[in-house]
C-alpha positions as CSV (number, residue, x, y, z in Angstrom):
1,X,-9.3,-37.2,-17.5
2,X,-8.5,-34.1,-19.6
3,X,-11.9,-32.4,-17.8
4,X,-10.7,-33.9,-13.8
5,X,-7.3,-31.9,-14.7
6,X,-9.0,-28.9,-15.6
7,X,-11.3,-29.0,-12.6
8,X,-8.2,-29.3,-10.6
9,X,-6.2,-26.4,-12.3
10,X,-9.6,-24.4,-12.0
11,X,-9.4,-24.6,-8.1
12,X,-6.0,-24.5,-7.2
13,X,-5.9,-21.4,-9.2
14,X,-8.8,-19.8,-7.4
15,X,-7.4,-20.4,-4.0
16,X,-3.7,-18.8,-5.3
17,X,-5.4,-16.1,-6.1
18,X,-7.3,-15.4,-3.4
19,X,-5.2,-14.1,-1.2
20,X,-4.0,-11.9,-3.1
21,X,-3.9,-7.9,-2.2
22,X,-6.1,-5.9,-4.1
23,X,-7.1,-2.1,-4.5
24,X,-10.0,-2.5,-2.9
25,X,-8.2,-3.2,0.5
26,X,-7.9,0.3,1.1
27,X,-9.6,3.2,1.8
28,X,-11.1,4.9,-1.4
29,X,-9.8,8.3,-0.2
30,X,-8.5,10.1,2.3
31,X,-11.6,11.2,4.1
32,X,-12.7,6.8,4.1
33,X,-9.1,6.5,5.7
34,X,-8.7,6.6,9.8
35,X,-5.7,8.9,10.5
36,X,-5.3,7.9,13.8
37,X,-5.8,4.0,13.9
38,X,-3.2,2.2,15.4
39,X,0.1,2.1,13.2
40,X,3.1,-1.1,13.1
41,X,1.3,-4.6,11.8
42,X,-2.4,-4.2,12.4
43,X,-3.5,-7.1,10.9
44,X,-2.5,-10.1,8.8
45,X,0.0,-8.4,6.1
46,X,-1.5,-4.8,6.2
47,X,0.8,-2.3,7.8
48,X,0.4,1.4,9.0
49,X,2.2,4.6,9.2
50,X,1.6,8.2,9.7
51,X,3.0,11.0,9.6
52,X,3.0,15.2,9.6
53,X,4.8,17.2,7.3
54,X,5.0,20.6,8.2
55,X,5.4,23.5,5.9
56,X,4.3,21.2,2.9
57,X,1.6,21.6,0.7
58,X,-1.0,19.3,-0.8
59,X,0.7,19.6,-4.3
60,X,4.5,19.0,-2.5
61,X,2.6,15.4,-0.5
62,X,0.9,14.4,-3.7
63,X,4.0,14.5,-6.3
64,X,5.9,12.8,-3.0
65,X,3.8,9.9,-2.6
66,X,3.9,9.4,-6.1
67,X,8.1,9.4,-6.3
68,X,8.4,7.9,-3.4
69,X,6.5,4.8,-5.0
70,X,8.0,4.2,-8.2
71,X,11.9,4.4,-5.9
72,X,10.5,2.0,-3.7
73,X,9.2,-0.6,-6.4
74,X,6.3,0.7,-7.2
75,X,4.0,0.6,-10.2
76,X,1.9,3.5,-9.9
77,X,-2.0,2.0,-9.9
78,X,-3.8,5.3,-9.3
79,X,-3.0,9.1,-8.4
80,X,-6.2,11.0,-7.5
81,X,-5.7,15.1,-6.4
82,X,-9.6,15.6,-5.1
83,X,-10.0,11.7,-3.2
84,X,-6.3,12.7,-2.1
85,X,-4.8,9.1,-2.3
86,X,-2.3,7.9,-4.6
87,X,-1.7,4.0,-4.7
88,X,0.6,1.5,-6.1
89,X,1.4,-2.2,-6.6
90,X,4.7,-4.0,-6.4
91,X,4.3,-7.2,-7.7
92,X,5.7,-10.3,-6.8
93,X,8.3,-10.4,-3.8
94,X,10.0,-13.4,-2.3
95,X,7.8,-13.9,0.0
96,X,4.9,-12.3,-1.7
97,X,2.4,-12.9,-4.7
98,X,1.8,-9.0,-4.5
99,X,1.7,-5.9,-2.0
100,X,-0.1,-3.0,-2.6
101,X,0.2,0.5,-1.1
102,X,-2.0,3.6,-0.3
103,X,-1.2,6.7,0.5
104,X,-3.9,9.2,1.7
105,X,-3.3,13.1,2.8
106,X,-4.9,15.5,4.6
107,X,-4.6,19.5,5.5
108,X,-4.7,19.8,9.5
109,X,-3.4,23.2,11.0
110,X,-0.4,21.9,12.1
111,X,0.7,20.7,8.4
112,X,-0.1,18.0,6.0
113,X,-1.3,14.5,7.9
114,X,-0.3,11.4,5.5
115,X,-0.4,8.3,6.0
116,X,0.7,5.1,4.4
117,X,-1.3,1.8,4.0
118,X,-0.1,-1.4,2.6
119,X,-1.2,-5.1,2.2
120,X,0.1,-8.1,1.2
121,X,-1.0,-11.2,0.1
122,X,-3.0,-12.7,2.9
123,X,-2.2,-16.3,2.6
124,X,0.6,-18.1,4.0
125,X,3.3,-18.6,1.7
126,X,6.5,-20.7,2.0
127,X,7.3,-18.6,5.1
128,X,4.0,-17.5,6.5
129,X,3.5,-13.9,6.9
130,X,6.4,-12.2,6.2
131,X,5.1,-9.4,4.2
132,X,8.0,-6.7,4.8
133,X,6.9,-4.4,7.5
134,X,9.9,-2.0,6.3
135,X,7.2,-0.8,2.9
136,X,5.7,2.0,4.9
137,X,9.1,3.4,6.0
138,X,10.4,3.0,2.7
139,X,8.0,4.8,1.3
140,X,7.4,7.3,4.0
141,X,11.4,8.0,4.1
142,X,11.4,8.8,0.3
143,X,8.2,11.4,0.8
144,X,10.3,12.9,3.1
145,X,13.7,13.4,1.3
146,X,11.4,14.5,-1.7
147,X,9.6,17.4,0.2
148,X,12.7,18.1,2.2
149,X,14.4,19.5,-1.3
C-alpha cells in the first residue's frame, strides 16, 4: 500500500511540475533573442514587449532591467553584461506556480532596443491561462522611470 502511495505522489508530482516556467524558456542572450517577433500574448503564458530607449546606454538598460525586476516581484536569477540579458523569477502567483522573465538589450543607432520576455506556468490552473499579461509593462514601465532619472 505504502509503495501504491508513493507511486501515486511520484506522478502527480511530476505532472505539477511540469508545467512549470523555467530559465531555459528563453533566449540565452540577446543575440539568441528575436527583436522584432510579434509582441502582446504569443503563445500559451509567454508574453512580449519591446521597446527603444533613446539616449541610454548599455550600463543605464542593464542596472534598469535589473531594478525594474526586484520592484516588480522579482527575484533576480541571472544578470549577464557580455550575453546582455538579465532574468528573474517571481514565484508563486494566484494563478501561477511561477513566471519567469527575460530581459535582453541591444545597441542599434537609433538607441538601446530591449525587450522583455516572460513565461508562465504552461498548465492550466484553477483558472486556465491567466498568466498576467501586465509583467512586461510592469517591468518595462520601471526600466523607464529608472533611465528617465
Amino acid at each position: 500500500m505504502l509503495k501504491r502511495i508513493s507511486k501515486v505522489f511520484l506522478i502527480a508530482a511530476t505532472v505539477a511540475l511540469s508545467g512549470c516556467a523555467s530559465q531555459s524558456m528563453l533566449p540565452s542572450s540577446s543575440s539568441d533573442a528575436d527583436f522584432s517577433a510579434p509582441e502582446g500574448k504569443v503563445g500559451w503564458s509567454s508574453y512580449r514587449e519591446t521597446a527603444l530607449f533613446r539616449n541610454a546606454s548599455e550600463e543605464q538598460v542593464y542596472d534598469a532591467a535589473k531594478l525594474a525586476l526586484g520592484e516588480t516581484g522579482f527575484a533576480l536569477r541571472s544578470a549577464d553584461r557580455s550575453a546582455r540579458r538579465v532574468t528573474g523569477e517571481h514565484g508563486i502567483t494566484l494563478h501561477d506556480w511561477n513566471v519567469i522573465a527575460g530581459i535582453y538589450y541591444t545597441p542599434t543607432p537609433a538607441g538601446i532596443r530591449v525587450l522583455v520576455q516572460v513565461e508562465g506556468s504552461k498548465d492550466t490552473g484553477f483558472s486556465g491561462d491567466v498568466t498576467g499579461d501586465g509583467w512586461t509593462g510592469k517591468i518595462m514601465s520601471r526600466m523607464r522611470q529608472h533611465i528617465g532619472r
